[in-house]
Each structure stands twice: as structure tokens, then as C-alpha cells.
N, C-alpha and C positions, 0 to 999 in steps of 0.2 A: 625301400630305397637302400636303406643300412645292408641289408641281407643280399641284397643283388650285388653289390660291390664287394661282398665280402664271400659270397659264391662266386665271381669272377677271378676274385684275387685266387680262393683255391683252387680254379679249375687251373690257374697257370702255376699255382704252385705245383700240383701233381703234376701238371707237363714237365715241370723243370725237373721234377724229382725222378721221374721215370729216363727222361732225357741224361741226367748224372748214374743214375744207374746203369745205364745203358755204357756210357763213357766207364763206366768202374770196370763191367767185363771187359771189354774191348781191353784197355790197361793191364788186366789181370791176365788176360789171354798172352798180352805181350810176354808179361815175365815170366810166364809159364813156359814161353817157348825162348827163353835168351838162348839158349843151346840149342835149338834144332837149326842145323843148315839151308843157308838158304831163306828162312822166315823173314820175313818183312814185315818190319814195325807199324800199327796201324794207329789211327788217331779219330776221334768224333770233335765236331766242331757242331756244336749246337745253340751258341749263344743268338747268332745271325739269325738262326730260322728262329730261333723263339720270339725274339725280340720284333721280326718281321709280324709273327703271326699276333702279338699284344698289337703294335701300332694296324694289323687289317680289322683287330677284332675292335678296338678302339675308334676309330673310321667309320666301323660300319654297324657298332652294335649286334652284333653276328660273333658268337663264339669261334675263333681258330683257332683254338688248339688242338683238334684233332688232327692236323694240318702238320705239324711238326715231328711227330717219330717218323711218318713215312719220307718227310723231307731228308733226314738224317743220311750224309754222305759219311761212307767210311776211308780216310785218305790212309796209304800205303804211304811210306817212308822207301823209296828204294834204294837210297845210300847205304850202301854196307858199309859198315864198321868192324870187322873182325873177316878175316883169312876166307871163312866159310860160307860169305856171302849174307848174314845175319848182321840187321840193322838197329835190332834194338839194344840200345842204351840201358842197363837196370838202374843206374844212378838216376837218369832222367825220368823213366818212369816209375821209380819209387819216388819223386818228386811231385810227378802229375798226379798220384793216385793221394798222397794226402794232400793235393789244393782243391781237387774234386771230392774228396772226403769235405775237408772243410765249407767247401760248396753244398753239398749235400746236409751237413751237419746245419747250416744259415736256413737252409730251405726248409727243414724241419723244425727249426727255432721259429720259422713266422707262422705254421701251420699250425702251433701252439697256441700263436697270440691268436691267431683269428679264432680261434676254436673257444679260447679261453674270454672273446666278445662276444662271439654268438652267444655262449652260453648266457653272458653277463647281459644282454641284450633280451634274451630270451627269456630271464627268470624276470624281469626287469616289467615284463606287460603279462606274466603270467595271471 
């Protein structure tokens, strides 16, 4: 029972962690491109689809998280900010890339603890 909850918990921790990763390129892509004309700022909102697929997989006892990368919408920003038709912000998204850092950094802080029970779990009926 201990190990089923604790392989659930990491099947949505890798979702979420692939899912931040995913958001880091995207971010990363932006600032790579502040200067090209014309580029359009792009954004990953993934919290929705993750959270839908915990409360389907919770409902139904049916794992969904495979469910959620291919959910993943990429939204364009089409407000230009600068002369050249270029919408991304560097201040803003050097802002999003370390709170998704930080995001990233939480999600691997519990994939420690779980790791760090199994283990303790594991040695524990050895």
C-alpha cells in the first residue's frame, strides 16, 4: 500500500518535472530570440492539465499522467513591445525562468524524500 502511493506520487512527480522542463525551453527559446524581428513570446501553462490529470487519476485509479505532455498548449504572446514587432520581455522572462527553476528545484527536493522512504521502507522488511 506504502509503495503504490509512493510510485503514484513519483509517476506525477516525473510529469511535473518533464512538464517544467518543457516550460524552461520554451522560456529559454524566448530569450534567445529577444532580437529577432517579429518573434512572438511564447508561454507553457501546465499546471491545469496536471492537476486535471491527478484529480482523473484519483477518481478512477487509472494512472493519467501520460495524458498531460501531449495536453500541453503553447500560447504566443502577440503584443509587441519593441519597433520590430518582437514581444518578448527579457526582464519578464528572466523572472519566469527562475520561478520555474524554483519549481523544478521543489519537484526534485520530493523525489528525494520519496526515494529516501522507499529506501527506508525497503531496508526496513529486508
Amino acid at each position: 500500500m506504502i509503495f503504490d502511493n509512493l510510485f503514484s506520487q513519483n509517476s506525477i512527480l516525473e510529469t511535473a518535472m518533464q512538464a517544467t522542463q518543457y516550460r524552461n525551453k520554451v522560456i529559454i527559446n524566448n530569450m534567445a530570440n529577444a532580437d529577432t524581428p517579429n518573434y512572438k513570446s511564447k508561454s507553457v501553462d501546465f499546471e491545469g492539465v496536471l492537476s486535471d490529470a491527478i484529480k482523473k487519476t484519483k477518481d478512477t485509479g487509472i494512472n493519467h499522467m501520460a495524458e498531460v505532455m501531449p495536453r500541453l498548449v503553447v500560447s504566443i504572446k502577440e503584443n509587441s513591445t519593441t519597433l520590430d514587432g518582437n514581444s518578448v520581455d527579457i526582464e519578464t522572462e528572466m523572472v519566469n525562468l527562475y520561478k520555474n527553476s524554483a519549481k523544478y528545484d521543489t519537484i526534485v527536493g520530493s523525489v528525494i524524500s520519496n526515494s529516501n522512504i522507499s529506501s527506508t521502507v525497503y531496508n526496513a522488511f529486508k
